[in-house]
PyMOL commands that place a pseudoatom at each C-alpha (Angstrom):
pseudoatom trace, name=CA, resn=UNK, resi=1, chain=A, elem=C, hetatm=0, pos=[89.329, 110.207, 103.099]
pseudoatom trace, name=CA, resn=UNK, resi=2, chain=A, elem=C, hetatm=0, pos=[88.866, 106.517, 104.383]
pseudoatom trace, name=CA, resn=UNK, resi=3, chain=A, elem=C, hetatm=0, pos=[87.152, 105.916, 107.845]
pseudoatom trace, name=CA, resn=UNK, resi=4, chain=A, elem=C, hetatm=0, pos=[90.824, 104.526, 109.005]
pseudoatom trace, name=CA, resn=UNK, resi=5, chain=A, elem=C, hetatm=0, pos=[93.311, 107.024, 108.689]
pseudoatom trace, name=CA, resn=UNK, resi=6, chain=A, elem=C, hetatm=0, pos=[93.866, 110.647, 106.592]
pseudoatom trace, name=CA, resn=UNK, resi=7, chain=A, elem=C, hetatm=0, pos=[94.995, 109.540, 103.444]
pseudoatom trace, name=CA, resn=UNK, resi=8, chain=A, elem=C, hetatm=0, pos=[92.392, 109.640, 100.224]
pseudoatom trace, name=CA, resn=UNK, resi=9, chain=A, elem=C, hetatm=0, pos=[90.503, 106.313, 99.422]
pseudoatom trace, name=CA, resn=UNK, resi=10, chain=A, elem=C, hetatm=0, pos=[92.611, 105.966, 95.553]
pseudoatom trace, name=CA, resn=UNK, resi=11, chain=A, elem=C, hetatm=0, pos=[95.386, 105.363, 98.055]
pseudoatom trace, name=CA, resn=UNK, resi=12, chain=A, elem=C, hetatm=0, pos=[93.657, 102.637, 99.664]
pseudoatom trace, name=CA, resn=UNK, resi=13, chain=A, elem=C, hetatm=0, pos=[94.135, 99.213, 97.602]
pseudoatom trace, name=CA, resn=UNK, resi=14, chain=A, elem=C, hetatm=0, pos=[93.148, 95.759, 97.572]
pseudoatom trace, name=CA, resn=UNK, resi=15, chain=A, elem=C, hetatm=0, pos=[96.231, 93.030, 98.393]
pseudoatom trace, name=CA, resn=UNK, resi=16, chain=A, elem=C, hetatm=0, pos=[95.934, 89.628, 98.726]
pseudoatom trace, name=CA, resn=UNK, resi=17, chain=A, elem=C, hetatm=0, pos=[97.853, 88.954, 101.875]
pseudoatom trace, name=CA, resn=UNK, resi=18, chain=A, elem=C, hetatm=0, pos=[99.041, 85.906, 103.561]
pseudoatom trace, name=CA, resn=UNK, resi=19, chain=A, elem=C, hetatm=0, pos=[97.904, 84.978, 107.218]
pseudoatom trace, name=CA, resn=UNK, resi=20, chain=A, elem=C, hetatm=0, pos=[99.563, 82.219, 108.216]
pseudoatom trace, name=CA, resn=UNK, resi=21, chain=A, elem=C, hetatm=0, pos=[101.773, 82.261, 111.555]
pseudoatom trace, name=CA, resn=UNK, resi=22, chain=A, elem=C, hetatm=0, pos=[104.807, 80.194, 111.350]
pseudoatom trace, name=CA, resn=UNK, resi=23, chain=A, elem=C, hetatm=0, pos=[105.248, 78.965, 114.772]
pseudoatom trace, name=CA, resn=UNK, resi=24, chain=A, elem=C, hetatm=0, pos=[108.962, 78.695, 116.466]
pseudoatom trace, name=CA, resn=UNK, resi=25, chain=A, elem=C, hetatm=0, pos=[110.099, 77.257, 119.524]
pseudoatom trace, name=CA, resn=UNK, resi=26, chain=A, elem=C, hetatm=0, pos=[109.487, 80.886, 121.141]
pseudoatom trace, name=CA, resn=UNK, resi=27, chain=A, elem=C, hetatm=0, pos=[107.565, 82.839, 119.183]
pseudoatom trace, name=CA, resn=UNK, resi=28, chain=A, elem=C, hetatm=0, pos=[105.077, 82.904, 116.508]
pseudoatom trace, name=CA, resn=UNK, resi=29, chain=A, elem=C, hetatm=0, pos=[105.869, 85.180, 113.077]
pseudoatom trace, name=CA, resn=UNK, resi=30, chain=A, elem=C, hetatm=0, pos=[103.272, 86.117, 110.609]
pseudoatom trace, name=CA, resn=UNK, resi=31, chain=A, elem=C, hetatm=0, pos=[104.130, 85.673, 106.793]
pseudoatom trace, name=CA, resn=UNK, resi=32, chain=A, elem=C, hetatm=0, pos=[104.773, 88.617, 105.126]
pseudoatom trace, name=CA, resn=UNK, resi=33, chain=A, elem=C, hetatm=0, pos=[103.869, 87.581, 101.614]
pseudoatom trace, name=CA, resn=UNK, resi=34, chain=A, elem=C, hetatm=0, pos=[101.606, 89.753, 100.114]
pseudoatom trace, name=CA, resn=UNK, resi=35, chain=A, elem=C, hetatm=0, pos=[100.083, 88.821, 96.342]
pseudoatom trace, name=CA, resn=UNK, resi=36, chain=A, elem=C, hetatm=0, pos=[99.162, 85.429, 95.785]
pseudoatom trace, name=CA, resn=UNK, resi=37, chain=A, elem=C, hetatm=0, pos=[100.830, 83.850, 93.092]
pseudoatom trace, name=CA, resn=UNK, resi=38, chain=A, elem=C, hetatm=0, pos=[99.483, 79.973, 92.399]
pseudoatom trace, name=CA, resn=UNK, resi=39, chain=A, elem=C, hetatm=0, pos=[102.195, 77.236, 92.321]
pseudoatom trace, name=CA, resn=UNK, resi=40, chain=A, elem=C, hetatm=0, pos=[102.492, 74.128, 90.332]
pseudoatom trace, name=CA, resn=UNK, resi=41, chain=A, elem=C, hetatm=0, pos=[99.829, 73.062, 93.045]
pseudoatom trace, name=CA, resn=UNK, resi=42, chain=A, elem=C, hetatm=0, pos=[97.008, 75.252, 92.618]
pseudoatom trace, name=CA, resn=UNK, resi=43, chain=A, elem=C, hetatm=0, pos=[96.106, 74.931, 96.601]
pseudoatom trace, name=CA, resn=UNK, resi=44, chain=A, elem=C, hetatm=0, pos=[99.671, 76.836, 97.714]
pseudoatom trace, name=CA, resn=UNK, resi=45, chain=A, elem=C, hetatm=0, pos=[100.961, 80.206, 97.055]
pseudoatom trace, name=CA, resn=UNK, resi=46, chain=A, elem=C, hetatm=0, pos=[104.689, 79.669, 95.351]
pseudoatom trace, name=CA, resn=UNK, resi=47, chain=A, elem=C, hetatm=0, pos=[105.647, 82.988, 96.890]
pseudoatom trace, name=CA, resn=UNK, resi=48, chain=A, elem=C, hetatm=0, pos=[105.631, 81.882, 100.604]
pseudoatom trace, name=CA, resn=UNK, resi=49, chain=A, elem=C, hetatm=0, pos=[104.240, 78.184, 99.762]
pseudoatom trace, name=CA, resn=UNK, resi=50, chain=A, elem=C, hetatm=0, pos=[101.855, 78.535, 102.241]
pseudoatom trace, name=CA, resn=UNK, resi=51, chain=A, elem=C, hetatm=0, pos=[98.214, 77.073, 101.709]
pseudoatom trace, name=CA, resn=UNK, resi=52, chain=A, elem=C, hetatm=0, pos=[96.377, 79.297, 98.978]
pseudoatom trace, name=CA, resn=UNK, resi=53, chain=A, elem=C, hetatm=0, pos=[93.590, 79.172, 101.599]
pseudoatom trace, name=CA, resn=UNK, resi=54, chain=A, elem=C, hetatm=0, pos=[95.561, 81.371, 103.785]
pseudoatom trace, name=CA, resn=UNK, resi=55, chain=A, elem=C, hetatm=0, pos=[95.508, 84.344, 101.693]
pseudoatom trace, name=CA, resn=UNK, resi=56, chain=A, elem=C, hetatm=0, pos=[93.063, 86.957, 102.462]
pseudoatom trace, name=CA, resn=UNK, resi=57, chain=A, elem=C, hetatm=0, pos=[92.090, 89.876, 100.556]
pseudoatom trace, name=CA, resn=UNK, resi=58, chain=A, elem=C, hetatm=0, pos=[92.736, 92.960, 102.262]
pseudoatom trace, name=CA, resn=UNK, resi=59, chain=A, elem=C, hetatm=0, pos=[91.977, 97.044, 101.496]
pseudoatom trace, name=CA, resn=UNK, resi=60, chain=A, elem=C, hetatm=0, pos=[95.775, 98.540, 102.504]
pseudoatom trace, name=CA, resn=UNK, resi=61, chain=A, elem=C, hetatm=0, pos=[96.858, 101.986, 102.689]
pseudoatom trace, name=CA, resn=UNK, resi=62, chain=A, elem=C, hetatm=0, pos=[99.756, 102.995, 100.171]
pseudoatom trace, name=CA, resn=UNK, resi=63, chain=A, elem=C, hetatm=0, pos=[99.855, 106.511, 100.518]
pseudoatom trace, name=CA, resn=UNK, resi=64, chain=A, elem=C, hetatm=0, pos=[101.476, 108.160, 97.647]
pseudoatom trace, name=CA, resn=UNK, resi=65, chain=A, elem=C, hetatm=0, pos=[104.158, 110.166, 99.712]
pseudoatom trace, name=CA, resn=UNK, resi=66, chain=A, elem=C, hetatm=0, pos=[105.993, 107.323, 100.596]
pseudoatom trace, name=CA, resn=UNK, resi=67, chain=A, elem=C, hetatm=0, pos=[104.940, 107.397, 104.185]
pseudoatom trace, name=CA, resn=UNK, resi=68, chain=A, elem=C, hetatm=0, pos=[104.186, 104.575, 106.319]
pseudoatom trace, name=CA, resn=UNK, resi=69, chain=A, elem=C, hetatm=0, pos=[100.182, 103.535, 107.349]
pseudoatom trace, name=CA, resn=UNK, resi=70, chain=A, elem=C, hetatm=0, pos=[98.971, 100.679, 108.951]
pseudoatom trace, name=CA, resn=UNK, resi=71, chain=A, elem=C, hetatm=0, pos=[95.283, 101.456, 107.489]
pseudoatom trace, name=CA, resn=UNK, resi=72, chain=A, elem=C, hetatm=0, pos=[93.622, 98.196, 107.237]
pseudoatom trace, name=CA, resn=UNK, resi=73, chain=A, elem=C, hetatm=0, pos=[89.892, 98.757, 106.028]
for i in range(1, 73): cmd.bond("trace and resi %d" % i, "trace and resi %d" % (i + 1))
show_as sticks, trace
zoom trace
């Protein structure tokens, strides 16, 4: 079991998620591109084409049922 939620640490993997807020005239919305994937530029990501700096590794909860966790460890 992780320290974050129920589910069993095997559910718990490693993503390489994308940080950047894109800023709008009222709000600001986070990208939701996870997995890096290098562009002809090797310095942005040509999933989301944000800056390959932006990209954190992250330990996510997938639990294998399907259900829904917002375990970040």
């Amino acid at each position: 079991m992780s320290a974050c939620c129920p589910h069993s640490d095997d559910e718990h993997h490693f993503v390489r998620t994308c940080q950047h807020v894109t800023h709008y005239p009222s709000e600001d919305y986070p990208c939701l591109c996870t997995g890096f994937e290098p562009a002809d530029d090797p310095t942005q990501c040509a999933r989301c084409e944000h800056d390959a700096g932006m990209h954190k590794t992250v330990r996510v909860c997938r639990p294998a049922n399907d259900e829904i966790c917002g375990c970040h460890a």
